[in-house]
Structures are given as structure tokens and as C-alpha cells.
PLY file of the C-alpha trace (Angstrom):
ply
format ascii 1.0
element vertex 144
property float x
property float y
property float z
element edge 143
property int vertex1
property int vertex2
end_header
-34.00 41.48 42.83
-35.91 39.73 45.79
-36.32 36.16 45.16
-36.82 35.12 48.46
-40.48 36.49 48.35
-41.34 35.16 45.03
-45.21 34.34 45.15
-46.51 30.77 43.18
-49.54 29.86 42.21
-51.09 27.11 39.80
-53.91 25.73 38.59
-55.19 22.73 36.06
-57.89 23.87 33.40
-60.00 21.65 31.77
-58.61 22.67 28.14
-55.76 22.25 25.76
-53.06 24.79 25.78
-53.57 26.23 22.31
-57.37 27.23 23.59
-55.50 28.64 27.17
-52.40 30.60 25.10
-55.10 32.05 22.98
-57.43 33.33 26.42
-53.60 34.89 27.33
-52.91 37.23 24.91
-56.22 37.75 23.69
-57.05 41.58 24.86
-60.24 41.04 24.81
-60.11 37.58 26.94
-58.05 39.25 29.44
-60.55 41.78 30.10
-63.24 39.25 30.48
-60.53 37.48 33.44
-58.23 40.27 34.66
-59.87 42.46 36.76
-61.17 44.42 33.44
-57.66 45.34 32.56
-57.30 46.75 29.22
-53.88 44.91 27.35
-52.02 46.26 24.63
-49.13 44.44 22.85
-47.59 43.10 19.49
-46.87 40.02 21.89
-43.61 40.15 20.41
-40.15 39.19 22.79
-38.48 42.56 23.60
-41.65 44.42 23.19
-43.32 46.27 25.47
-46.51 45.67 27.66
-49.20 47.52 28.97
-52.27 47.10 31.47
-54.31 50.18 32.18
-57.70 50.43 33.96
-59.39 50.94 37.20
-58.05 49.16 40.57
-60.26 49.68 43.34
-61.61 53.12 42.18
-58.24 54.39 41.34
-56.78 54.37 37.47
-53.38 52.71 36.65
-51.44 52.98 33.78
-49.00 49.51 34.44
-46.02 48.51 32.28
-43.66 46.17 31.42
-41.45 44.14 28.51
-42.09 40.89 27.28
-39.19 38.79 27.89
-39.79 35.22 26.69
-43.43 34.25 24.37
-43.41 30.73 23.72
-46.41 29.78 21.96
-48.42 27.59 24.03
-45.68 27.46 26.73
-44.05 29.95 28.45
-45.40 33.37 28.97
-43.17 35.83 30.69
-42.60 39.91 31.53
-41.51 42.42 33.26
-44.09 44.25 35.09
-44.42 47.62 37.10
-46.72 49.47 38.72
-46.88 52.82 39.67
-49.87 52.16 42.26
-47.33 50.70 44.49
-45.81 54.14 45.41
-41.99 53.13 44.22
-40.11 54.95 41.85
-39.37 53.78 38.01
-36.61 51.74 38.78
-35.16 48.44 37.23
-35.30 46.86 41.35
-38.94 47.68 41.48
-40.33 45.43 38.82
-41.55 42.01 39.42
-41.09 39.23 36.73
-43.99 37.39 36.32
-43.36 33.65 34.77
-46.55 31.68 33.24
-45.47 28.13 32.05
-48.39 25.64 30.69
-47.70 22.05 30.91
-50.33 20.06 28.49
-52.09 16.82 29.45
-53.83 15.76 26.55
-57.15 17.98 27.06
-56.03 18.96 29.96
-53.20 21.95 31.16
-51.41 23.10 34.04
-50.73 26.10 34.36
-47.79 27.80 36.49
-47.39 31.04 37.82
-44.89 33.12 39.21
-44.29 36.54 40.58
-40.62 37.39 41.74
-39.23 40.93 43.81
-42.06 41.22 46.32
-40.82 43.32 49.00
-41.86 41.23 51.83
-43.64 37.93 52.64
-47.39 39.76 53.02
-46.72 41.23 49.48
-46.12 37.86 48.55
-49.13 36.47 49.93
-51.24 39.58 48.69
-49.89 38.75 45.13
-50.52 34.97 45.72
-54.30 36.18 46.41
-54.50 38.32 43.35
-53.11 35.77 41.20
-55.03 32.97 42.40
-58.17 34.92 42.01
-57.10 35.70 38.18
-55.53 31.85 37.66
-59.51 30.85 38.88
-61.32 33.54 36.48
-59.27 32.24 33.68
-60.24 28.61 34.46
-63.79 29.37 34.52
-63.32 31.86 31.15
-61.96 28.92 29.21
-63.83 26.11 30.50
-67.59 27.81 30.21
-67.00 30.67 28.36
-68.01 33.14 31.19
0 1
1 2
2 3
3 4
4 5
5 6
6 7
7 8
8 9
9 10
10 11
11 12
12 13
13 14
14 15
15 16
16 17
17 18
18 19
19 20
20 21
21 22
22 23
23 24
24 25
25 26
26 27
27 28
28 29
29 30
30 31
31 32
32 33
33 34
34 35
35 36
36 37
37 38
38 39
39 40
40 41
41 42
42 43
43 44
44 45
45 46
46 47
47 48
48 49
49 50
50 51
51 52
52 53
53 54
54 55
55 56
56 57
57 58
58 59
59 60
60 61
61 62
62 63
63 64
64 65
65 66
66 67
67 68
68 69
69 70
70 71
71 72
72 73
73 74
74 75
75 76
76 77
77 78
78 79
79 80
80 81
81 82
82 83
83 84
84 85
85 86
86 87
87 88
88 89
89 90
90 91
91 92
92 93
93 94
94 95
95 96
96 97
97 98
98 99
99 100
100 101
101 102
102 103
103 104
104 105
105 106
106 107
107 108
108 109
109 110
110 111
111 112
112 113
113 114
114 115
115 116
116 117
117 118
118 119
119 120
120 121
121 122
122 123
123 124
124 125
125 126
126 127
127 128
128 129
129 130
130 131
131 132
132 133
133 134
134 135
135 136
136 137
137 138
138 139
139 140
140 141
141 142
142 143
């Protein structure tokens, strides 16, 4: 696994935790933040994880395993895409790492990506996350 090209990105949201765990694993909140994505889990450690829908006109079917659900905590998978052209391998899945840290009404919220291939991947997933990180923000603090 690459860790030297692990992308990070965080942001504080004007909410408690509870309200932001709830917009994560939500389906229908992650739609309304995730670039549409369609999310279907028990949300359950060891379980699996999927995200299918439409990226830039073309459909994916992505997948992964939930490795660590820590209500109002810690949020982390697996994750695999077959968009990126690699084969359905073990080294060609990222682990993505949320962590929440709560400030009264107030929550940070961590974000990490590991086993990107190469320091523009990294900065393309830094992009892409940011971008989601802000839509969630703006989900949970207005509702849009």
C-alpha cells in the first residue's frame, strides 16, 4: 500500500457530530452531497459498501468494506473503483479514514485517502474530497 501519497483534507461544520454522523450514512444525505452517488450498506464493521451512479457521463458500480464505524467518530473503508482502469486487486484499493472531533456545537471533521498512485492522484483526490467535505458543510448547516 502507498502511503506516501495519502491525500488529507478537513473541514469544521457548524454542527454537532450526532447531526454530521447522521448526514454520513444517511443514503439519502449522501446523495444530496456526493456527487449523486447512490449508497447501500447495513453500516455494519466487516460489511460491505457500495457507491454506484454516474461520474462524468460514465456509470460506476464502486465498492468497498467497512472497516471501523464508530458512532459519531470514526468512519472508515475500503474503497475501489473500477473507473480507474486497475484490476480487482487488494493493492488497488484506497482506505479512506473520516474522524470527527466535537467542539460543543461545533465539529471537525478529518479526512483521509491512502494508496494513490502518485502525487497528482493525490492532489486530484484532495480536490474531490474537498469539494464533497464543502457540500457536506453546506448540507448540514442549511439544509441544501
Amino acid at each position: 500500500m502507498n502511503t506516501m501519497h495519502t491525500a488529507y483534507c478537513s473541514i469544521n461544520i457548524n454542527a454537532p457530530a450526532g447531526r454530521i454522523w447522521q448526514a454520513l450514512v444517511t443514503p439519502t444525505e449522501i446523495k444530496e452531497y456526493m456527487f449523486g452517488t447512490t449508497v447501500v450498506s447495513d453500516w455494519k464493521e466487516g460489511s460491505p459498501i457500495v457507491w454506484k451512479g454516474d461520474w462524468k457521463g460514465k456509470p460506476y458500480e464502486d465498492k468497498g468494506v467497512l472497516l471501523q464505524v464508530k458512532a459519531e467518530q470514526l468512519l472508515q473503508y475500503t474503497h475501489f473503483s473500477p473507473l480507474a482502469g486497475l484490476p480487482d486487486l487488494a493493492e488497488n484499493y484506497h482506505t479512506v479514514t473520516i474522524e470527527l472531533a466535537a467542539d460543543g456545537a461545533r465539529t471537525g471533521v478529518t479526512l483521509s485517502q491512502d494508496n494513490n498512485p502518485t502525487a497528482e492522484a493525490r492532489e486530484q483526490s484532495e480536490k474531490n474530497w474537498d469539494t464533497m467535505l464543502t457540500a457536506l458543510k453546506q448540507h448540514v448547516e442549511t439544509g441544501n
